[in-house]
N, C-alpha and C positions, 0 to 999 in steps of 0.2 A: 509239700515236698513229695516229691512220686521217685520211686525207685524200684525198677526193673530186678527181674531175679538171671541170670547166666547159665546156661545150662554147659558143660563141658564131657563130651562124649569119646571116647576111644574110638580106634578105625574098629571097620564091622568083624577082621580078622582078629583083632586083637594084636596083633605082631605088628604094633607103630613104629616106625624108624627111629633111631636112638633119638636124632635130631626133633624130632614129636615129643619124643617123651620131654627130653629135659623141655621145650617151650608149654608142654602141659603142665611140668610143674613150677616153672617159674611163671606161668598163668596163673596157677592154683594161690600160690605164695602172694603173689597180688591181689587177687579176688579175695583170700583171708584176709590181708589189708583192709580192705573195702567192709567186708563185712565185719571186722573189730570196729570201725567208726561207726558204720551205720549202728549198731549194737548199742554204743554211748550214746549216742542221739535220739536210742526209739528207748533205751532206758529213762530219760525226762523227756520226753513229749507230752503230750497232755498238762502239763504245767500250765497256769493260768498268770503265775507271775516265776518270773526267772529269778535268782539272783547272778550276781556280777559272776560267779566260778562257772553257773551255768551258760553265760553267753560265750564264754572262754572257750568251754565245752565243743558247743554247737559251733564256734565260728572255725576250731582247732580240725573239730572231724569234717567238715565241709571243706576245708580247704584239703584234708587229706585225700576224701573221697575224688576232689577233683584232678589230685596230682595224679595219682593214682588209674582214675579211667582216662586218663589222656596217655599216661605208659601205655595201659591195655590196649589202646586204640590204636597205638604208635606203631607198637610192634606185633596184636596180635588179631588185628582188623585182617578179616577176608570178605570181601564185599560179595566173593558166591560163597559162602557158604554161612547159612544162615543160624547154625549153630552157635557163634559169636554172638 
């Protein structure tokens, strides 16, 4: 399982349009999302044998992970800018 890190940067002024701001923090607010599953999942990794609560675990934040970057994508995909 590979997972990429998100970098999320302010304009160069700093003076983003309100409209910026709030999509940066409803980015931010989803990306914590993301990162509380990944978080569960990289806590038992390395396990050699699972039990039953741990596939529950892993099946529960994989499916979040996935909801989740498909919102990001939905709504916060810029295919020029590379910051994304």
């Amino acid at each position: 399982m590979a997972f990429s890190t998100v970098e999320v940067r302010a304009g160069e002024s700093g003076d983003a349009p309100a409209e910026q701001e709030k999509e940066k923090s409803e980015l931010a607010k989803l990306l914590a999302k993301v990162d509380n599953d990944y978080k569960a999942v990289e806590e038992i990794s390395g396990y050699y044998k699972y039990e039953k609560k741990h596939w529950k675990l892993l099946r529960e934040s994989g499916e979040n992970i996935l909801e989740v970057t498909k919102l990001i994508r939905k709504k916060h995909s810029r295919p020029e800018d590379r910051r994304y």
